[in-house]
C-alpha positions in Angstrom: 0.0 0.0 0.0 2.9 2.5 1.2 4.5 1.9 -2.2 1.4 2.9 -4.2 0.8 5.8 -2.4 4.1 7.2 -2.5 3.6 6.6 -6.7 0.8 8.3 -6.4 2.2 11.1 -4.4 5.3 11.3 -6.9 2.9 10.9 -9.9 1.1 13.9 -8.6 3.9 16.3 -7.6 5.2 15.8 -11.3 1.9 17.2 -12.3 2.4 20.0 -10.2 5.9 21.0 -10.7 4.9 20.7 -14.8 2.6 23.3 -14.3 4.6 25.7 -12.8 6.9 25.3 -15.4 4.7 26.1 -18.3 3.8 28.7 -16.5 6.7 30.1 -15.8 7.8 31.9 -19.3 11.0 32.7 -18.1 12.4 29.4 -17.0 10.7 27.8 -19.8 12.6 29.4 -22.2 16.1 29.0 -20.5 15.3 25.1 -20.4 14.2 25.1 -23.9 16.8 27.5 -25.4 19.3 24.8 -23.3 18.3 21.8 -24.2 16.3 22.3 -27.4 13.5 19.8 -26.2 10.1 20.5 -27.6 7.1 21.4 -26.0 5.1 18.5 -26.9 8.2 16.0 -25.6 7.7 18.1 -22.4 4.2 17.4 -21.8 4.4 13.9 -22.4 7.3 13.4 -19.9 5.4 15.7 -17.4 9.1 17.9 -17.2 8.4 20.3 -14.6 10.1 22.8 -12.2 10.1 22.8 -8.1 8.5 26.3 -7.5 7.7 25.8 -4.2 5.8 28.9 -3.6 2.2 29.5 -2.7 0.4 27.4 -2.6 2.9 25.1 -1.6 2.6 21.8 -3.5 2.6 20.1 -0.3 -0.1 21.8 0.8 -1.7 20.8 -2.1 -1.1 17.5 -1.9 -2.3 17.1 1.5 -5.5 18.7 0.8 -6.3 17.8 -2.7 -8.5 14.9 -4.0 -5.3 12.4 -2.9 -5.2 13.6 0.5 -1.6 12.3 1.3 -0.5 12.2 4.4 2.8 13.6 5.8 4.2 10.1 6.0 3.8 9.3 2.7 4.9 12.7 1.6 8.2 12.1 2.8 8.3 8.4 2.0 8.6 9.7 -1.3 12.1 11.4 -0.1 10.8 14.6 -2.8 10.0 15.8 0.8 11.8 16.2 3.7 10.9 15.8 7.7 11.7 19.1 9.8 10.7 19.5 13.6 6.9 20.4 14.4 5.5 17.9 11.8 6.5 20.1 9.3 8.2 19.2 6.1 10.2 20.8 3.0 10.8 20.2 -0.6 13.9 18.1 -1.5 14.2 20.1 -4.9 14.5 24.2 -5.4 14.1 25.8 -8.4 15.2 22.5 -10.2 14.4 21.4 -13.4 12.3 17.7 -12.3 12.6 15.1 -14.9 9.9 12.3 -13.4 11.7 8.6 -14.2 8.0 7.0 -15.6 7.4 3.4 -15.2 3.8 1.4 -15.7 2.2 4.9 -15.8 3.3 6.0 -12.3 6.6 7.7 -11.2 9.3 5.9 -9.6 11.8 8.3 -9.0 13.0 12.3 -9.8 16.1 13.9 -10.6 16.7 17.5 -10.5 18.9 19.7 -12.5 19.8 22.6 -11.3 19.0 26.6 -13.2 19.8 30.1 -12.8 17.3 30.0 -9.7 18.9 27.4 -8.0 19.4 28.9 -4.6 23.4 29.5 -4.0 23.7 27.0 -1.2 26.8 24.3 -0.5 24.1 21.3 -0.6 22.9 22.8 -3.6 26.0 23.1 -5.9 25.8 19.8 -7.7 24.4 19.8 -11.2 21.9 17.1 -10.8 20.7 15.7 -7.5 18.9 12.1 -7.3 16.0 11.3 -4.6 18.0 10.5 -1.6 17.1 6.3 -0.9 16.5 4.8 2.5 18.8 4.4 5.1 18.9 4.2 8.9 20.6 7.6 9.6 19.1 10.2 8.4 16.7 9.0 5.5 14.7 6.5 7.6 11.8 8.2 6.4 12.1 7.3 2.5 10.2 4.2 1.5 12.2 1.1 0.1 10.5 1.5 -3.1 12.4 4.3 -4.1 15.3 3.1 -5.4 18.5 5.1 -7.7 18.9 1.5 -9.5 16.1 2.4 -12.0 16.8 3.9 -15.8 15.3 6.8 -17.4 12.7 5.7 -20.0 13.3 1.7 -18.8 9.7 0.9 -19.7 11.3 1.1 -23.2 12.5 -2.7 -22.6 9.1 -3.7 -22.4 8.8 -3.5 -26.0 11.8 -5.7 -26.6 13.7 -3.4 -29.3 16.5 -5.3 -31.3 18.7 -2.3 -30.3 19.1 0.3 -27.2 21.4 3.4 -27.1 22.3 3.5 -23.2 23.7 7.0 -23.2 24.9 9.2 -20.0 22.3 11.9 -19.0 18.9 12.2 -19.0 18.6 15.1 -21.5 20.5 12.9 -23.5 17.8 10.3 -23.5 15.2 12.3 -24.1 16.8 13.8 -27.3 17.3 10.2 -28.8 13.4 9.4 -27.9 12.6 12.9 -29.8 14.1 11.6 -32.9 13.4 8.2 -32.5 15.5 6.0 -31.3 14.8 3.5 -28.0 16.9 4.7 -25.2 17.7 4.2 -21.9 20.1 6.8 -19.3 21.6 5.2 -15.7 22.0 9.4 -15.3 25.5 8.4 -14.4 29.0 7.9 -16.2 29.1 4.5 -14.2 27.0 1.7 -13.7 27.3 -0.1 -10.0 28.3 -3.5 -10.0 26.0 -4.5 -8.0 23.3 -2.9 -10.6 24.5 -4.5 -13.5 23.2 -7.9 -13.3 19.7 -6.7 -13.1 20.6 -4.1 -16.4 21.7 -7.4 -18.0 18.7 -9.3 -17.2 16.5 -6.7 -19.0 18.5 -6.0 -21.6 18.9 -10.1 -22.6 16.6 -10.1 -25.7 18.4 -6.9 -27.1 20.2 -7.8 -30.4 22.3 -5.1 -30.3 23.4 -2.3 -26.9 25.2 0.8 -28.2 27.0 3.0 -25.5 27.1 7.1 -26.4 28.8 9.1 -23.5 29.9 12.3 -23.8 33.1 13.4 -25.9 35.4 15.0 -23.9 38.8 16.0 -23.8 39.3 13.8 -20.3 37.8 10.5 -22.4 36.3 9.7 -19.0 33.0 9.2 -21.0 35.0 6.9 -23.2 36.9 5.0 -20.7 33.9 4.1 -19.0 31.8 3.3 -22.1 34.4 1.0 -22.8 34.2 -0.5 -18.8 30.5 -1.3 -19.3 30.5 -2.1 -22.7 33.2 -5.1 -22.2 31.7 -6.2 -18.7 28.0 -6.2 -20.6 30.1 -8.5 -23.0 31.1 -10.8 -20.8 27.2 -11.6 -20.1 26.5 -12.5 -23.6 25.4 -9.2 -24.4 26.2 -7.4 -27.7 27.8 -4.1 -27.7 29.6 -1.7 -29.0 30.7 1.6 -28.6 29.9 5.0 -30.5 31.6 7.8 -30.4 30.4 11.3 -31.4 32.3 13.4 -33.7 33.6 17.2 -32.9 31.6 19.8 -34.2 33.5 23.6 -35.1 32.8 24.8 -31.2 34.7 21.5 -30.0 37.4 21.9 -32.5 38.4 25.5 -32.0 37.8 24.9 -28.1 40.4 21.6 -27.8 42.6 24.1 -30.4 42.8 26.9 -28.0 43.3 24.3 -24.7 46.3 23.4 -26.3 47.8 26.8 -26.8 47.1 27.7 -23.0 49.1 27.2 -19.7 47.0 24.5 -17.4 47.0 27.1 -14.6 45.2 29.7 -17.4 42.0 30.9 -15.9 40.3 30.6 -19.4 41.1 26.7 -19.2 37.4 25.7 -17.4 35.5 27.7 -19.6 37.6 26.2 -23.0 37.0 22.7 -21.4 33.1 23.0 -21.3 33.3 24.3 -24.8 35.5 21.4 -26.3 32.6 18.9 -24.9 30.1 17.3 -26.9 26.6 15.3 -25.9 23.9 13.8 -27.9 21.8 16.6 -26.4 24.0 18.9 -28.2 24.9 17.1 -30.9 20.9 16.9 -32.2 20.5 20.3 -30.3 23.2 21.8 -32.9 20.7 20.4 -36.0 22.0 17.0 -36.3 19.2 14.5 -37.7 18.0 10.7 -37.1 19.7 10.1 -40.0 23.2 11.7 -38.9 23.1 9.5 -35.5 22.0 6.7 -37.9 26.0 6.7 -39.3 27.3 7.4 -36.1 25.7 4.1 -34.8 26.9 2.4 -38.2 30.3 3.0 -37.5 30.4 2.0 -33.7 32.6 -0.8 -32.2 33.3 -3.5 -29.9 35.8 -2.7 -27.4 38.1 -5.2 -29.0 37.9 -3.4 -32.6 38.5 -0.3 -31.1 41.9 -1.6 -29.6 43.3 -3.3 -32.0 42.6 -0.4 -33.9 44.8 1.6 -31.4 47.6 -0.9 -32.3 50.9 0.9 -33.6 52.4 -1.5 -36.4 56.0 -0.3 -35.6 55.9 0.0 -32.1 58.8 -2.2 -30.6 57.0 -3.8 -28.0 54.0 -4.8 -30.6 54.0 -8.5 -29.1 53.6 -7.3 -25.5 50.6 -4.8 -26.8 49.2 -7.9 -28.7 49.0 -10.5 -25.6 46.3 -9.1 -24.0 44.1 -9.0 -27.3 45.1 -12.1 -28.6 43.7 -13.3 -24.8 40.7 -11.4 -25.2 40.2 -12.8 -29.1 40.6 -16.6 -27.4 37.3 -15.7 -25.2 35.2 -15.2 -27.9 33.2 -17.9 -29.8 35.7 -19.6 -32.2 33.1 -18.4 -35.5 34.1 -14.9 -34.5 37.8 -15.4 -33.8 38.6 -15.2 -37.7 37.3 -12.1 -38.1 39.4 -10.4 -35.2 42.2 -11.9 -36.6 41.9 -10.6 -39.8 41.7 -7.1 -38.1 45.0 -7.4 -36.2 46.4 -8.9 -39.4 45.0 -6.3 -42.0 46.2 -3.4 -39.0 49.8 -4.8 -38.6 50.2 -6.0 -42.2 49.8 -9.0 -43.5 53.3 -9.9 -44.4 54.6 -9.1 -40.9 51.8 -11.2 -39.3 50.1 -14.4 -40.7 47.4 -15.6 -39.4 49.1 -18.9 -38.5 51.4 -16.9 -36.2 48.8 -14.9 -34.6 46.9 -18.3 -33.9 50.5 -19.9 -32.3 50.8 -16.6 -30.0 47.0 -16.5 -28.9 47.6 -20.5 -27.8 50.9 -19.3 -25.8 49.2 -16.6 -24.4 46.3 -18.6 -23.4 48.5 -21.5 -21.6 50.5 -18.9 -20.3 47.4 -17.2 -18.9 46.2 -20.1 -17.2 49.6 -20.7 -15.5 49.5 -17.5 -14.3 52.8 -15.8 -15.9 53.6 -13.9 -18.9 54.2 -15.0 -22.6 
């Protein structure tokens, strides 16, 4: 009962805080102008914004047609205990993105504007729904949990592919132009969250990973990271990568002509950035995303690509390929062979030798040492 009510409650407040924000021309505009998310995509999701002013939504909610209580107000953890019964609003002056599921809401994040108010607990760009604990969230129901994925429901439909991507405006901008989605609103997966991702994703044909380009390649490092343990599940996936447009170009140009202690360096970095929010923000189509998907790899393609055919230690940079290569289904190994071969030239390497050095490697690995 406590977890449909809180639904309910979270379901409603959505409603709420999407009215104040088409009501509110001002922040409207900066989110739109931002974002480039259209008006019709922010009705459907029910995007709203935590004006907490008169009446209070809390107040409303208490004495509306749902009548919640204040215990299932702040079992939804959008609401917070304070002394004499009284309770506040986790978000202020946050852009609310509801996480839908089965035609409730599950769960909120909030991003935070211009009217953010300029406080230390209020500095991060994005804040989650706190979950339950037994210091000082004891009050949050155990249904709300940060383990669910922005636009999950999509996996009900059982799409042949899904473009997990990094944030939720992200998401959205791939639904907008059609595409099945899904957003952890994280660079990283948890572990202990990965199991159940790779339960639902099972009967996907294909998973594509699209993080952010940056100059850091954090996004890339840990596409890569989920990508190759998603693999290791039986789980197709590859990795795409989105090119630089002009403002990324001339930004990474300029980083390279500064000093790291240059007080222009912060700004330059946020410039040389690229999302798929921006990307289709900047007037990239369907059809554009289309050939950045066509050209997206497996982790393993995308190091052997990295491979340096003069480089003197080329056999030590091999070993750990040629181990990865003798994981895979023995119908697939040609192909990878034929990759390292075609990258490292065909006379240096045969295919005979590279099948010699992936059995060394592969008793070696097993013993424990190094070929």
């Amino acid at each position: 009962r406590l977890t449909l009510r809180v639904r309910e409650a979270l379901t409603a407040l959505a409603e709420i805080y999407h009215e104040r924000l088409m009501g509110n021309a001002e922040v409207l505009a900066w989110f739109r102008d931002k974002y480039g998310i259209r008006e019709d995509t922010i009705a459907r999701l029910k995007i709203g914004y935590a004006d907490n002013g008169e009446p209070s939504p809390a107040r409303i909610l208490m004495d509306g047609p749902g009548a919640f209580t204040r215990r299932e107000l702040t079992a939804t953890s959008a609401f917070r205990p304070r002394a004499q019964d009284s309770i506040v609003p986790f978000f202020d002056c946050r852009i609310v993105f509801p996480y839908w599921s089965r035609g409730h809401v599950v769960f909120m994040i909030g991003r935070r504007t211009p009217w953010t108010p300029d406080y230390d607990w209020e500095k991060s760009k994005y804040k989650k729904l706190a979950v339950r604990n037994d210091r000082n969230h004891s009050h949050v129901a155990p249904c709300i949990r940060n383990d669910v994925l922005y636009n999950e429901d999509v996996l009900l439909a059982r799409p042949e592919r899904v473009i997990i991507t990094e944030g939720v405006t992200d998401c959205i901008s791939l639904i907008e132009h059609g595409f099945a989605a899904i957003s952890p609103a994280t660079v990283q997966i948890r572990e202990e969250d990965l199991d159940r991702l790779s339960r639902k994703l099972a009967s996907v044909k294909t998973v594509y990973i699209c993080h952010d380009n940056e100059v850091s390649q954090v996004g890339l490092h840990n596409a890569l990271k989920l990508a190759r343990r998603l693999t290791e599940r039986g789980i197709a996936t590859r990795v795409a990568v989105l090119p630089l447009g002009e403002k990324q170009t001339a930004a990474r140009t300029r980083l390279a002509e500064l000093p790291k202690n240059h007080p222009d360096v912060e700004m330059f970095l946020a410039d040389a950035k690229i999302d798929v929010n921006e990307y289709f923000a900047s007037g990239k189509t369907a059809a554009d995303f289309e050939a950045i998907l066509a050209a997206a790899q497996t982790p393993l393609e995308m190091a052997i690509g990295k491979l340096e055919p003069n480089a003197q230690d080329l056999a030590k940079l091999l070993d750990p390929i040629l181990a990865e290569v003798h994981q895979l289904d023995p119908i697939e190994q040609p192909r990878y062979l034929k990759l390292i071969q075609e990258k490292c030239g065909k006379g240096r390497l045969p295919i005979s030798a590279l099948r010699q050095q992936m059995k060394v490697v592969r008793i070696d690995g097993a013993r424990g040492g190094k070929s």
